[in-house]
Gaussian input, Z-matrix of N, CA and C with variables (Angstrom, degrees):
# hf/3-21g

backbone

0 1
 N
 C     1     B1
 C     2     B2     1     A1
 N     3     B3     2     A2     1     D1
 C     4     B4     3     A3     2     D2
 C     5     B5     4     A4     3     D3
 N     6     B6     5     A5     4     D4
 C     7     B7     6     A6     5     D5
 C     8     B8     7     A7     6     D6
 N     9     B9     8     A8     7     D7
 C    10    B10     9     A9     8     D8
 C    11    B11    10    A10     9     D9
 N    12    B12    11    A11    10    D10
 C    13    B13    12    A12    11    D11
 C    14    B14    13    A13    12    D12
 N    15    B15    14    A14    13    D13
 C    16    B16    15    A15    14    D14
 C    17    B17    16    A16    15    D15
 N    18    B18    17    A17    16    D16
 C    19    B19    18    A18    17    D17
 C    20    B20    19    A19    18    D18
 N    21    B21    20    A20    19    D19
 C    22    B22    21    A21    20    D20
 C    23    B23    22    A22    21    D21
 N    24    B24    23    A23    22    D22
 C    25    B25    24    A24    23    D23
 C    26    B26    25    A25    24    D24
 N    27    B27    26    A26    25    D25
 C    28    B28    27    A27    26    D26
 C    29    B29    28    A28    27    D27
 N    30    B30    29    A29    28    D28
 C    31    B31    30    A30    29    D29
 C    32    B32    31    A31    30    D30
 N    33    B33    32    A32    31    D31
 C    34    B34    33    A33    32    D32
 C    35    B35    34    A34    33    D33
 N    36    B36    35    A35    34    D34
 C    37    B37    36    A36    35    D35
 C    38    B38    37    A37    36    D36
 N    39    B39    38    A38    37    D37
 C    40    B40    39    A39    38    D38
 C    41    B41    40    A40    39    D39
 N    42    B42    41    A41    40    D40
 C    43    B43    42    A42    41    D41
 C    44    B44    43    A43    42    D42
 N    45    B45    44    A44    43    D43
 C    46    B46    45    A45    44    D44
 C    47    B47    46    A46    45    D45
 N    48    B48    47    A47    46    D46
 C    49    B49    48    A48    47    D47
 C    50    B50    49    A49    48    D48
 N    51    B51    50    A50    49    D49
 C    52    B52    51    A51    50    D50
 C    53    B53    52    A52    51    D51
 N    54    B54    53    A53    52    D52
 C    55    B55    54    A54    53    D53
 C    56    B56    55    A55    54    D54
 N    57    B57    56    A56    55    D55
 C    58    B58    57    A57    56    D56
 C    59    B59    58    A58    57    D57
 N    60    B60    59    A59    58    D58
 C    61    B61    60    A60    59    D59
 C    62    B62    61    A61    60    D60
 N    63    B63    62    A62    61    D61
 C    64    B64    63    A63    62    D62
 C    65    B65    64    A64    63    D63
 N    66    B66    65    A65    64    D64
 C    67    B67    66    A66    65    D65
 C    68    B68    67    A67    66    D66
 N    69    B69    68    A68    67    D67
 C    70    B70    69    A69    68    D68
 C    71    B71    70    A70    69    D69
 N    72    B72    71    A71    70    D70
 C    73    B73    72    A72    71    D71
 C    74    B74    73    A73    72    D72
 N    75    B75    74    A74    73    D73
 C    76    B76    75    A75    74    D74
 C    77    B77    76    A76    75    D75
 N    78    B78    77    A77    76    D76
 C    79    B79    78    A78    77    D77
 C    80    B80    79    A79    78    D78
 N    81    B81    80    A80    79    D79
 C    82    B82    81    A81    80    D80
 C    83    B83    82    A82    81    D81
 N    84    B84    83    A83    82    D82
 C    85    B85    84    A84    83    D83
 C    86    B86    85    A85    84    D84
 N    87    B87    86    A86    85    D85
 C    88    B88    87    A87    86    D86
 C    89    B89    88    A88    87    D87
 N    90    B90    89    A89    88    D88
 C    91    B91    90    A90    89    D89
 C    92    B92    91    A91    90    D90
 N    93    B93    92    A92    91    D91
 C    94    B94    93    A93    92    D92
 C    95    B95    94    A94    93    D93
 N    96    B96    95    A95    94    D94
 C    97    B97    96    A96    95    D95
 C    98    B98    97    A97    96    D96
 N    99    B99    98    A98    97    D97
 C   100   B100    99    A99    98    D98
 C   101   B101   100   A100    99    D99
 N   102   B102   101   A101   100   D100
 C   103   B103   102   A102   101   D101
 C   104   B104   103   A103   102   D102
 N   105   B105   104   A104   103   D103
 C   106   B106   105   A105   104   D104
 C   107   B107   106   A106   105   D105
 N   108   B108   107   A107   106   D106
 C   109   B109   108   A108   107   D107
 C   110   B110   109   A109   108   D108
 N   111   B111   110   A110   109   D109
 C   112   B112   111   A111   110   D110
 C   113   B113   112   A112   111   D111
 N   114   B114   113   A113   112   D112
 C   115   B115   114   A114   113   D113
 C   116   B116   115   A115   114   D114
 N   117   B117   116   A116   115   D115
 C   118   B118   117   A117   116   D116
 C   119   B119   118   A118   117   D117
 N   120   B120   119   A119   118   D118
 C   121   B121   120   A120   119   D119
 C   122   B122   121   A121   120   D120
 N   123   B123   122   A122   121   D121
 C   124   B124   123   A123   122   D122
 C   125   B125   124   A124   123   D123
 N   126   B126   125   A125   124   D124
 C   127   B127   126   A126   125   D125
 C   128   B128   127   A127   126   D126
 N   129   B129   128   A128   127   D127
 C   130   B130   129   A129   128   D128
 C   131   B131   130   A130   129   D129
 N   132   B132   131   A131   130   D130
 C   133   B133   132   A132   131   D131
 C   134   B134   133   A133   132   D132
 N   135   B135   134   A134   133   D133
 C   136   B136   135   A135   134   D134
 C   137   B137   136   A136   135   D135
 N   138   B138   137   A137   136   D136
 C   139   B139   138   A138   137   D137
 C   140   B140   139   A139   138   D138
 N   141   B141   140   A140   139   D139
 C   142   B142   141   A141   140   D140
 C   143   B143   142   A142   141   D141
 N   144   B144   143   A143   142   D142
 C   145   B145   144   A144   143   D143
 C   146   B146   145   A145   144   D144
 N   147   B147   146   A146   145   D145
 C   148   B148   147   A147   146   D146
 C   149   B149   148   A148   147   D147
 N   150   B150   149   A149   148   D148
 C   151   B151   150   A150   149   D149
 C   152   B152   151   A151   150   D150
 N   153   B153   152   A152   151   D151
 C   154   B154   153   A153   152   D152
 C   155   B155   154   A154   153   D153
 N   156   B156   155   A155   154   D154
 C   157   B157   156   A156   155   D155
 C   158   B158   157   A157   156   D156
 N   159   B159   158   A158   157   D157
 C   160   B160   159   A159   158   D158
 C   161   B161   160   A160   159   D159
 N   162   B162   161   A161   160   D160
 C   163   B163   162   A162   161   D161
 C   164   B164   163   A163   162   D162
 N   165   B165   164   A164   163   D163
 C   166   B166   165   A165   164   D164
 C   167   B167   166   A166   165   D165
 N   168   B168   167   A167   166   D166
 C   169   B169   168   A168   167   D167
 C   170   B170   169   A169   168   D168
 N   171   B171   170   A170   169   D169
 C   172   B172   171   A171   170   D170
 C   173   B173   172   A172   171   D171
 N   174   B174   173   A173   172   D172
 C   175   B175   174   A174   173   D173
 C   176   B176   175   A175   174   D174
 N   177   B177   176   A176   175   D175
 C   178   B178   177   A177   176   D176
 C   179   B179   178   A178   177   D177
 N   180   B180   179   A179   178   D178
 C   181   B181   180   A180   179   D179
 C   182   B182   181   A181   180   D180
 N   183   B183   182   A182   181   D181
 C   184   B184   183   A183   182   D182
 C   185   B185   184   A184   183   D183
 N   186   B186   185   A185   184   D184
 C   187   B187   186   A186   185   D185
 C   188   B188   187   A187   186   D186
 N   189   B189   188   A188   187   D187
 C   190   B190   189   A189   188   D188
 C   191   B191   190   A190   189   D189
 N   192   B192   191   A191   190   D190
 C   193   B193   192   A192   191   D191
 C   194   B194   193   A193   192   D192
 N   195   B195   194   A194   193   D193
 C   196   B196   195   A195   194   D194
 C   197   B197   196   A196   195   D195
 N   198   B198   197   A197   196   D196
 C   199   B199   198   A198   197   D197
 C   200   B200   199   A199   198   D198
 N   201   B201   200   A200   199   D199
 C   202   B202   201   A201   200   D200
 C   203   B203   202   A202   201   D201
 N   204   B204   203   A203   202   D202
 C   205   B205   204   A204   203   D203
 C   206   B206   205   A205   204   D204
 N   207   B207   206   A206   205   D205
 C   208   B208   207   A207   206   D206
 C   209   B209   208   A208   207   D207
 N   210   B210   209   A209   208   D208
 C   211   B211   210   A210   209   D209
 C   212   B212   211   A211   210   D210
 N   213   B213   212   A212   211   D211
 C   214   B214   213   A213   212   D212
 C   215   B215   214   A214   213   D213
 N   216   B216   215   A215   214   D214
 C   217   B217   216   A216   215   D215
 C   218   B218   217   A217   216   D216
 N   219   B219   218   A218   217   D217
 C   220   B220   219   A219   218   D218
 C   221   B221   220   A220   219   D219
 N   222   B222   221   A221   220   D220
 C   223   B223   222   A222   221   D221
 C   224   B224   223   A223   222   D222
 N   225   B225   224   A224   223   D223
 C   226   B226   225   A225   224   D224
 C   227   B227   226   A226   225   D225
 N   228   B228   227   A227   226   D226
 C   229   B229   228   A228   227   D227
 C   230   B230   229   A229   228   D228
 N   231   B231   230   A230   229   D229
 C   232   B232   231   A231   230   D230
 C   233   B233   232   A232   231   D231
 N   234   B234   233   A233   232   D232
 C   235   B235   234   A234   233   D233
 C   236   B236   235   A235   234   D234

   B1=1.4407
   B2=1.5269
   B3=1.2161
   B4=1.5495
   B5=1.8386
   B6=1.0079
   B7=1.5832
   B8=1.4437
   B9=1.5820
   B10=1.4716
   B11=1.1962
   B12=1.2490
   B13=1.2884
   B14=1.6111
   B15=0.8656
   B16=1.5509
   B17=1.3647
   B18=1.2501
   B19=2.1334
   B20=1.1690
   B21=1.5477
   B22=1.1986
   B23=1.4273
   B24=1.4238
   B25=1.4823
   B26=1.6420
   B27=1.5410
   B28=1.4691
   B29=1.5933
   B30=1.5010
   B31=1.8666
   B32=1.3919
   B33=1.4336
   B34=1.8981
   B35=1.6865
   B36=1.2757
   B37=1.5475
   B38=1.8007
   B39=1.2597
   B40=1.6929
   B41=1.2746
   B42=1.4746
   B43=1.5273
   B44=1.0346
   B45=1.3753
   B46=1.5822
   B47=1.7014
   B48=1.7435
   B49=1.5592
   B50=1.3575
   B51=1.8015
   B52=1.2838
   B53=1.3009
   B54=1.1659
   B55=1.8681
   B56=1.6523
   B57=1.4814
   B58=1.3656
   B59=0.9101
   B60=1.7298
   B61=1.7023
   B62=1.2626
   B63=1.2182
   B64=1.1586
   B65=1.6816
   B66=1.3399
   B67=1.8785
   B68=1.3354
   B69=1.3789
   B70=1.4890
   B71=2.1113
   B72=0.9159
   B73=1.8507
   B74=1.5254
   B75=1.6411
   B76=1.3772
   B77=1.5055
   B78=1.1562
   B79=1.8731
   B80=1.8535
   B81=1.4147
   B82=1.4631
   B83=1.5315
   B84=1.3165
   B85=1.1423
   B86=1.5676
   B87=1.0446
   B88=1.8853
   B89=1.4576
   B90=1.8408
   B91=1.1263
   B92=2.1283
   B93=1.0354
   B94=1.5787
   B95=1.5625
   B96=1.2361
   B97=1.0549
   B98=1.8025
   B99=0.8281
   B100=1.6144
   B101=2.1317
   B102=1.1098
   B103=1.5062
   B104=1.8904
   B105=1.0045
   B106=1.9015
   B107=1.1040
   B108=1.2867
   B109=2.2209
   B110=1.5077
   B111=0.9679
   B112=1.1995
   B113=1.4447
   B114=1.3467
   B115=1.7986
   B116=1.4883
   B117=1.2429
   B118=1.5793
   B119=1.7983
   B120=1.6105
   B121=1.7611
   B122=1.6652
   B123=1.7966
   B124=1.6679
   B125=1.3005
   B126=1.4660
   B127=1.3085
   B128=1.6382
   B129=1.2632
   B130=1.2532
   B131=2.4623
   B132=0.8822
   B133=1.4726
   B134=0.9697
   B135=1.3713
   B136=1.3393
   B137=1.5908
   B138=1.8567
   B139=1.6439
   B140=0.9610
   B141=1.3565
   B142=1.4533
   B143=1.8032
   B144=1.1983
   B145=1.1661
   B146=1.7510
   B147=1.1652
   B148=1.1691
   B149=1.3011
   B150=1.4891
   B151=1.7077
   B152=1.6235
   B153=1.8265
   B154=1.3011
   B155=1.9276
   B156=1.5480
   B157=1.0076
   B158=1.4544
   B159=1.8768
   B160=1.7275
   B161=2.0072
   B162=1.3227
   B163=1.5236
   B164=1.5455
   B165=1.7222
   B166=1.4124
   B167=1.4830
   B168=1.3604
   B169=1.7581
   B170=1.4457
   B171=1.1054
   B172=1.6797
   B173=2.0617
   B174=1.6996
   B175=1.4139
   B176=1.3776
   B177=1.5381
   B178=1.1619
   B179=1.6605
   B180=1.2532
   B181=1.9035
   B182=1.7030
   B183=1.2379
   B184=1.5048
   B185=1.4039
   B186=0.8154
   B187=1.9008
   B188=1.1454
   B189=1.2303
   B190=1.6689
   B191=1.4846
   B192=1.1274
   B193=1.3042
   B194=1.8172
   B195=1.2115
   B196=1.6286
   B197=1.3858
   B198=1.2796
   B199=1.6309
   B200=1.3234
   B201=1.2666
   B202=1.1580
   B203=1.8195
   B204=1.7413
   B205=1.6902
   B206=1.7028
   B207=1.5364
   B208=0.8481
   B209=2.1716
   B210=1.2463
   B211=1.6463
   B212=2.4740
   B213=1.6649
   B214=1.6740
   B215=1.5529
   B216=1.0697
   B217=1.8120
   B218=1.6041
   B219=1.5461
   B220=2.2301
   B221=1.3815
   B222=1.3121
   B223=1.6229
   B224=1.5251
   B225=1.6738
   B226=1.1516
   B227=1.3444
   B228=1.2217
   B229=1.2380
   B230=1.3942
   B231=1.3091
   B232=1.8186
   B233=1.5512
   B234=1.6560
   B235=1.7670
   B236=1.5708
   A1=108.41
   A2=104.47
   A3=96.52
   A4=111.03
   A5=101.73
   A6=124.10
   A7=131.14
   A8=112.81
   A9=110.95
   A10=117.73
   A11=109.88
   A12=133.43
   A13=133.58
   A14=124.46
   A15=135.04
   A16=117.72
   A17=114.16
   A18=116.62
   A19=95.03
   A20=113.13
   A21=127.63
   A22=113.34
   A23=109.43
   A24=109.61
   A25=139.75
   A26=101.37
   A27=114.38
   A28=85.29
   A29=106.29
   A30=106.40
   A31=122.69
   A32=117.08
   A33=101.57
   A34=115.11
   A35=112.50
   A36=116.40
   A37=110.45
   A38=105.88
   A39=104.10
   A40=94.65
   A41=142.05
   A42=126.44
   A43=109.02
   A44=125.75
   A45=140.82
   A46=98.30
   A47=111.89
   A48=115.15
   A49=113.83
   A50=119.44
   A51=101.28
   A52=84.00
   A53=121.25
   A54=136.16
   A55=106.32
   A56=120.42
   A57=107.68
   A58=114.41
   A59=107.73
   A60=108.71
   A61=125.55
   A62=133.47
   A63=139.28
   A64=90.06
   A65=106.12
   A66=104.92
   A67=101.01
   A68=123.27
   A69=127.79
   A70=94.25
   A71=85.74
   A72=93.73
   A73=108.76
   A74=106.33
   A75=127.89
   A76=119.10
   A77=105.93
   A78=96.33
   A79=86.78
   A80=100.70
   A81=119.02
   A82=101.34
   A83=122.45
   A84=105.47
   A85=114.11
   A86=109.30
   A87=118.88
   A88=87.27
   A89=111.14
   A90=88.77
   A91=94.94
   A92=118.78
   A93=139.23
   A94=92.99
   A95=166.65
   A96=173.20
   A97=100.67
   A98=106.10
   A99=113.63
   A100=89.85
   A101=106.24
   A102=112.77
   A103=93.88
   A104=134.25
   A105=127.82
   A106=100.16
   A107=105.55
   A108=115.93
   A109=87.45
   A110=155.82
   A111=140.09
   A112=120.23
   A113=111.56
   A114=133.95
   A115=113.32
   A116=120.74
   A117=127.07
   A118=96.65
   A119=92.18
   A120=70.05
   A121=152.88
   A122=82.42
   A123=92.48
   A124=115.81
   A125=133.09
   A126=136.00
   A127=97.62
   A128=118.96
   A129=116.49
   A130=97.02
   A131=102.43
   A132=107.55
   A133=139.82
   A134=127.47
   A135=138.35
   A136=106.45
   A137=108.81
   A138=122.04
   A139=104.82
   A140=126.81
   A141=139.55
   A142=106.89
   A143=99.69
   A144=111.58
   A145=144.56
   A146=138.82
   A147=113.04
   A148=121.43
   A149=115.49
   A150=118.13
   A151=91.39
   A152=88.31
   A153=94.30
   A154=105.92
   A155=129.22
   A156=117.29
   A157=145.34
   A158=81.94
   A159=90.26
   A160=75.97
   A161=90.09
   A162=105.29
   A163=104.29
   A164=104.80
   A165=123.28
   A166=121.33
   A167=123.61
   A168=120.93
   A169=92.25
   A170=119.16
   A171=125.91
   A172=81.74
   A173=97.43
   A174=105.01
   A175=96.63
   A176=126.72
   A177=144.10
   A178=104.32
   A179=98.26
   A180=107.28
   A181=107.16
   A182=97.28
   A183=115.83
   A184=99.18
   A185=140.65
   A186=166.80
   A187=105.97
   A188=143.88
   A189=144.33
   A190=121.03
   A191=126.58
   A192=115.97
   A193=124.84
   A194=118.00
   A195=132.00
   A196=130.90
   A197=103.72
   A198=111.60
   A199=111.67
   A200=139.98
   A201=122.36
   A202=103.62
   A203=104.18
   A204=107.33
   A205=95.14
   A206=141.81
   A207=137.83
   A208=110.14
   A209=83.53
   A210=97.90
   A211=111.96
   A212=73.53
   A213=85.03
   A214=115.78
   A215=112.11
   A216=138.34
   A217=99.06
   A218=81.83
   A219=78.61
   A220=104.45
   A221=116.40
   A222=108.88
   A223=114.83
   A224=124.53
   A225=97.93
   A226=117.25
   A227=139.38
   A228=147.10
   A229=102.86
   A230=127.32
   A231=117.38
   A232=94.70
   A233=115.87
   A234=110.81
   A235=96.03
   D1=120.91
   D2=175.16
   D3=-102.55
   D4=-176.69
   D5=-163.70
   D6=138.73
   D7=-169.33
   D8=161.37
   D9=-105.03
   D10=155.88
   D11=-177.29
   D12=-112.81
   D13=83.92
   D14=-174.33
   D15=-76.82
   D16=118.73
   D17=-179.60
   D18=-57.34
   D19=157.00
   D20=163.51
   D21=-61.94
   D22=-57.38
   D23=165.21
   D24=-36.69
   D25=-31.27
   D26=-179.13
   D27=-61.99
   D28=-90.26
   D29=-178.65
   D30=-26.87
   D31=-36.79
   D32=170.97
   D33=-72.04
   D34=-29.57
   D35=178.97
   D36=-81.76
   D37=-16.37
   D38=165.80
   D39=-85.89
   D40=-79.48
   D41=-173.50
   D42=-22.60
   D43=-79.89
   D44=-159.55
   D45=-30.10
   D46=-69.58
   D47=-176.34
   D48=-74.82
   D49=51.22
   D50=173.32
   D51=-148.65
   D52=-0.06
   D53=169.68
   D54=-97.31
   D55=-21.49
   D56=171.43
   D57=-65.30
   D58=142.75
   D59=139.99
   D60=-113.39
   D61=160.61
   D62=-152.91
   D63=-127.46
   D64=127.34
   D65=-179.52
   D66=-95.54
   D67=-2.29
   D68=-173.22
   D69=-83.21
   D70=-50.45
   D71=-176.92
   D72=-40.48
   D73=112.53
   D74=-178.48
   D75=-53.92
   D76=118.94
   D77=170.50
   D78=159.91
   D79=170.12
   D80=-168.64
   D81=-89.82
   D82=145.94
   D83=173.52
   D84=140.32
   D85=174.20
   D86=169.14
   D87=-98.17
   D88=135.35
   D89=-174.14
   D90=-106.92
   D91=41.20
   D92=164.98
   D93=-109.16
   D94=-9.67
   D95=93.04
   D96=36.34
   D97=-78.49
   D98=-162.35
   D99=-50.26
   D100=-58.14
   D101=-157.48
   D102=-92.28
   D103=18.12
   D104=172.11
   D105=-94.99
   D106=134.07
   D107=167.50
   D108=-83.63
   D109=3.80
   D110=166.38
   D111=-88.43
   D112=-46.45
   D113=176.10
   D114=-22.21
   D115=126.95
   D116=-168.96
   D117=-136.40
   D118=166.03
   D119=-178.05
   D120=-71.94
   D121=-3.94
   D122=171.02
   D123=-66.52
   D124=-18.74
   D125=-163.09
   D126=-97.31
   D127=-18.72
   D128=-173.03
   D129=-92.31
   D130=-29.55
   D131=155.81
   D132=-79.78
   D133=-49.33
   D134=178.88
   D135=-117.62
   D136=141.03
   D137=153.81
   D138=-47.39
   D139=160.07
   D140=147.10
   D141=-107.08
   D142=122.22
   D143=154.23
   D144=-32.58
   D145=172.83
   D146=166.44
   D147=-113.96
   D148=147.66
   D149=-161.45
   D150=-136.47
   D151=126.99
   D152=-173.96
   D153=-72.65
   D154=153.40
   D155=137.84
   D156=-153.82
   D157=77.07
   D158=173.47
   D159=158.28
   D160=179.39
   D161=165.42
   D162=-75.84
   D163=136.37
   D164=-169.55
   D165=48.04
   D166=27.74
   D167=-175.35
   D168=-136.70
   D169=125.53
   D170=170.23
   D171=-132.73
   D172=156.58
   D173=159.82
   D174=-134.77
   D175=176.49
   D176=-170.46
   D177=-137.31
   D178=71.18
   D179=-171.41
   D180=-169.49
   D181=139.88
   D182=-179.10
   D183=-65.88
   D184=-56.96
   D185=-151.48
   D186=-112.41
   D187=44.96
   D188=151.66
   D189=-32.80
   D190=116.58
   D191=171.34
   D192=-101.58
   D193=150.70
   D194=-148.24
   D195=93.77
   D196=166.70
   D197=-171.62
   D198=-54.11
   D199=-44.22
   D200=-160.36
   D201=-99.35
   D202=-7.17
   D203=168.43
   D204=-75.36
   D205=-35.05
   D206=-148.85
   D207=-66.78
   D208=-40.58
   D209=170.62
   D210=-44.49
   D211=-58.18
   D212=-169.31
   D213=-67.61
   D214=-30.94
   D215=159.46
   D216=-39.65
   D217=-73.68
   D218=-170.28
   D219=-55.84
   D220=-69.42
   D221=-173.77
   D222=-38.29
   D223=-35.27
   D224=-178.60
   D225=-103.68
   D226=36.95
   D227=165.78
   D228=-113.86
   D229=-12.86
   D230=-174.34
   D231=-95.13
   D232=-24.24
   D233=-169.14
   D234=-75.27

């Protein structure tokens, strides 16, 4: 059979660099934004900051998920 032939490896190292993100990459935004089931359009405009929640856990997301993200969620969707 003839044809081409592509490594398996070539295709895992193209997936792999098409799932990075790069936090250096310029633009406004969460840059997990494009790829979050959570992402709404403020996250696609604006960073989010970081919000601590708990001893040693801060996240950097509008939309945190878990119990103790669940607190910071409500407050910031009711302000």
């Amino acid at each position: 059979m003839l044809g081409l032939s592509v490594p398996v490896t070539a295709v895992a190292k193209a997936d792999k660099a098409a799932r990075t993100v790069t936090v250096t990459t310029p633009g406004a935004g969460c840059p997990f934004a494009a790829r979050c089931e959570r992402a709404r359009e403020r996250c696609h405009d604006d960073a989010p900051g970081l919000t601590d929640l708990g001893p040693g856990r801060q996240v950097a997301c509008w939309y945190p998920v878990g119990p103790a993200a669940a607190t910071s969620y409500t407050e910031e969707a009711t302000s």
